[in-house]
C-alpha positions in Angstrom: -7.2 2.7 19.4 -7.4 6.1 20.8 -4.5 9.4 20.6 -2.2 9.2 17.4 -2.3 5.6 17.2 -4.8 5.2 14.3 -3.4 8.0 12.3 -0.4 5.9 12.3 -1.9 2.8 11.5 -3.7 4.7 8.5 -0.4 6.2 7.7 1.2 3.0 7.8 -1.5 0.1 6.7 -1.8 3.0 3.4 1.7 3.0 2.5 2.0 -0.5 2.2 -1.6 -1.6 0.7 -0.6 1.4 -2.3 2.4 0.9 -2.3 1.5 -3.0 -3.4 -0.7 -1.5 -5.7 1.7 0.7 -7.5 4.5 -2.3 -7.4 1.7 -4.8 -8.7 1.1 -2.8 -11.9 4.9 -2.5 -12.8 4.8 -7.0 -12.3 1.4 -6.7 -14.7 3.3 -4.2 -17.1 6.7 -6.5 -17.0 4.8 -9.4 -17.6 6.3 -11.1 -13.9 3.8 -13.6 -13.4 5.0 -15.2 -10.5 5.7 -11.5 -8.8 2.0 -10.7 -9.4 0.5 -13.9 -8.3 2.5 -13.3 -4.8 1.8 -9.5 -4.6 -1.9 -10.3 -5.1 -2.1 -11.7 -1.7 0.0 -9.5 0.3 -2.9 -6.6 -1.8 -5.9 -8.4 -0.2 -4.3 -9.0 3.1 -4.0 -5.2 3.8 -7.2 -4.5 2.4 -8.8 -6.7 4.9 -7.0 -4.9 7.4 -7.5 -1.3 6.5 -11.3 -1.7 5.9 -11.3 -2.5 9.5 -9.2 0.3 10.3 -11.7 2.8 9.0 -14.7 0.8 10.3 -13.3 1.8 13.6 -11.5 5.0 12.9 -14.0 6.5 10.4 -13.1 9.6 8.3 -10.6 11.5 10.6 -7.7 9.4 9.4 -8.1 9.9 5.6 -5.1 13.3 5.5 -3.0 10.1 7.1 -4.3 7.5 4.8 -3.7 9.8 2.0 -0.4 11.4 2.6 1.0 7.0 3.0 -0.7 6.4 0.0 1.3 9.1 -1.6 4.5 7.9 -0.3 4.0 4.4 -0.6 3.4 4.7 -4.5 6.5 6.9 -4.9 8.4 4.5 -3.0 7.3 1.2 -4.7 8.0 2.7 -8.5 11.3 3.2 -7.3 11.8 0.3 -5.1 10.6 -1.4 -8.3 13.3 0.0 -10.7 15.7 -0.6 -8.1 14.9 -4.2 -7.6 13.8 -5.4 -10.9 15.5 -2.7 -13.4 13.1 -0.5 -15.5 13.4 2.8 -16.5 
């Protein structure tokens, strides 16, 4: 991947694998078993992916990676509330 492409990727592949994250520990907190045995996968999936992201990218893409990360944990505590009620 050359140009802008793997920031995006970072940007994007970041977003989702934290934002899993941060929507996993609201299942764990709610006790939604079946919601956290599902989300487990979809958390290991991404990893797989973005480890070989930054194999290939190396440490150029982490502003990217972080600024998804950011956003994608934001977005997945509300998302969260939103879908399954909290506070």
């Amino acid at each position: 991947m050359t140009g802008w492409v793997p920031y995006a990727a970072a940007f994007a592949g970041t977003f989702v694998s934290v934002g899993l994250k941060g929507f996993q520990h609201k299942n764990v907190i709610a006790n939604l078993y079946l919601h956290t045995f599902l989300t487990s996968y979809g958390m290991a999936f991404m990893d797989v992916l973005l480890i070989g992201l930054i194999a290939k990218s190396g440490w150029s893409i982490a502003f990217a990676s972080g600024t998804g990360a950011a956003l994608g944990m934001v977005v997945a505590m509300w998302l969260h509330n939103k879908m399954l009620g909290g506070k």
